[in-house]
VOBA-1610 file (N, C-alpha, C; in pm, whole numbers, padded with zeros to 5 digits, always signed):
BEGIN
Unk+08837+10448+09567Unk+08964+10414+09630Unk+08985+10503+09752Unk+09017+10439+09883Unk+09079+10507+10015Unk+09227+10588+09939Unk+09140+10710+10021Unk+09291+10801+09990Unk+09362+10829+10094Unk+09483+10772+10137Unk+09560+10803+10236Unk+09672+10939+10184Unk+09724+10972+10325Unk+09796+11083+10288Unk+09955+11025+10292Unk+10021+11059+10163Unk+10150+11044+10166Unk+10241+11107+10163Unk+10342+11110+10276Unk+10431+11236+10312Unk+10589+11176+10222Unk+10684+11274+10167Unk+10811+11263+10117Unk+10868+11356+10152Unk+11006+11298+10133Unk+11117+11352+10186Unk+11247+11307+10102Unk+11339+11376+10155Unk+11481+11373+10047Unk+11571+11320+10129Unk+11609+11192+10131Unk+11685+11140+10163Unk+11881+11075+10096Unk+11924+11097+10147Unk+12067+11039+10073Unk+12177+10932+10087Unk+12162+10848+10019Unk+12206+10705+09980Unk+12337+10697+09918Unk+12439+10689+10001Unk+12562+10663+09945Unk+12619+10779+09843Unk+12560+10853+09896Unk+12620+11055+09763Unk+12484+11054+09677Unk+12384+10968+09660Unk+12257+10980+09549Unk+12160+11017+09642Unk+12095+11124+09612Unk+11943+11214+09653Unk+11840+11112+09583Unk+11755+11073+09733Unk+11642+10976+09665Unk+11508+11042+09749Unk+11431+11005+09704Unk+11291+11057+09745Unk+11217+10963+09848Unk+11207+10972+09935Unk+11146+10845+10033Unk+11013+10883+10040Unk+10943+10803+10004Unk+10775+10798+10019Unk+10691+10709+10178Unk+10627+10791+10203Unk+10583+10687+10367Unk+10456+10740+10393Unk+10363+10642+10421Unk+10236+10710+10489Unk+10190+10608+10635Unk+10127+10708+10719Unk+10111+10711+10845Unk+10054+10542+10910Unk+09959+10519+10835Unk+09837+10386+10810Unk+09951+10306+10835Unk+10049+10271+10742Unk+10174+10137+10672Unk+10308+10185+10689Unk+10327+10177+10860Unk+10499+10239+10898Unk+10617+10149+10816Unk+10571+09991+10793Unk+10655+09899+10731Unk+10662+09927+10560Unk+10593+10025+10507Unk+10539+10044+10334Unk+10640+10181+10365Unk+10784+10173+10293Unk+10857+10241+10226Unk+10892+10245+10070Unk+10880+10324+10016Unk+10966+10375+09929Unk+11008+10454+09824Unk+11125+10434+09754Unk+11209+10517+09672Unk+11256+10499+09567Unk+11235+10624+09510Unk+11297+10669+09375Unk+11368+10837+09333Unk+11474+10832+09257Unk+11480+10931+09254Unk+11393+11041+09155Unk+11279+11011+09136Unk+11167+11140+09132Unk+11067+11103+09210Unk+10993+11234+09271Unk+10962+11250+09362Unk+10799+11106+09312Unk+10715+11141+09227Unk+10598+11067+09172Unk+10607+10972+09177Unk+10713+10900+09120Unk+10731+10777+09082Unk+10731+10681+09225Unk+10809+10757+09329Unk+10810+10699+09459Unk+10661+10744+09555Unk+10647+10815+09489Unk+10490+10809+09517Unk+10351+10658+09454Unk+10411+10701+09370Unk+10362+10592+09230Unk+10390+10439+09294Unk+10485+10397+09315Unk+10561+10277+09417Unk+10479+10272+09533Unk+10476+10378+09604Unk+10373+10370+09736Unk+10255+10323+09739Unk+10139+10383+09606Unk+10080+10366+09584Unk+10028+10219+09564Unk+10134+10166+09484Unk+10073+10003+09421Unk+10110+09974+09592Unk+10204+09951+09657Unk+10248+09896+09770Unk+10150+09887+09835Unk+10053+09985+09870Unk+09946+10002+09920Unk+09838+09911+09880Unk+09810+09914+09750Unk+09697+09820+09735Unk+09713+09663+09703Unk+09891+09649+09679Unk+09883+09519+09730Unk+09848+09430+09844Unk+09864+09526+09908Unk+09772+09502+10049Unk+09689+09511+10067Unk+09555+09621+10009Unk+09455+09600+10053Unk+09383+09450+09981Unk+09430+09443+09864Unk+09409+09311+09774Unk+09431+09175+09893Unk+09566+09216+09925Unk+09582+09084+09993Unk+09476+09079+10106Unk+09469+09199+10202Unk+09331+09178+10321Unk+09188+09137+10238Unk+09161+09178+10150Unk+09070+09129+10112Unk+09019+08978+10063Unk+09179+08954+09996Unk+09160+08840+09988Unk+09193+08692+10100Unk+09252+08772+10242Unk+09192+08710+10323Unk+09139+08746+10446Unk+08991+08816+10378Unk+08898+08876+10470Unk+08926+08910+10633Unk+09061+09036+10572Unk+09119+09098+10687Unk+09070+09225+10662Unk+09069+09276+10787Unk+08987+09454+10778Unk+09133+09531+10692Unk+09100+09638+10614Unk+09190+09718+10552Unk+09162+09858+10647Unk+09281+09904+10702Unk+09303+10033+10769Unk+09233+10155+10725Unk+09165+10272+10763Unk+09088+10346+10693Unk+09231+10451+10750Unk+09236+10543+10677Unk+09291+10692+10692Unk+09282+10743+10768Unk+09379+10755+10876Unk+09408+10864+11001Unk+09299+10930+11023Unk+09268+11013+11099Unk+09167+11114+11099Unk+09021+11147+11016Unk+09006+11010+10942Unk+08910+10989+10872Unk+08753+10904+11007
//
């Protein structure tokens, strides 16, 4: 599996502290939960629903910044 790097941050939603997940590759692939993993965890699948989907229509999948 491509390992991209995923950056978080603490963001706040109406008085609730949420965790925003984002990586560099997928500016449109946000998101959140309030623990930090889990919105990691979310990122994660988000991510390979996409590469699933390029693959399944034999679109190039983005390789990792600086890779």
């Amino acid at each position: 599996m491509i390992e991209f790097k995923i950056t978080t941050s603490v963001i706040n939603d109406d008085g609730q502290d949420l965790f925003e997940a984002r990586v560099a590759e997928f500016p449109h692939l946000i998101d959140y939960h309030e623990d930090e993993q889990e919105a990691i965890a979310l990122l994660t699948e988000s991510i390979e629903c996409v590469r699933q989907d390029c693959a399944e229509r034999n679109n190039p999948f983005p390789i990792p910044i600086g890779n």
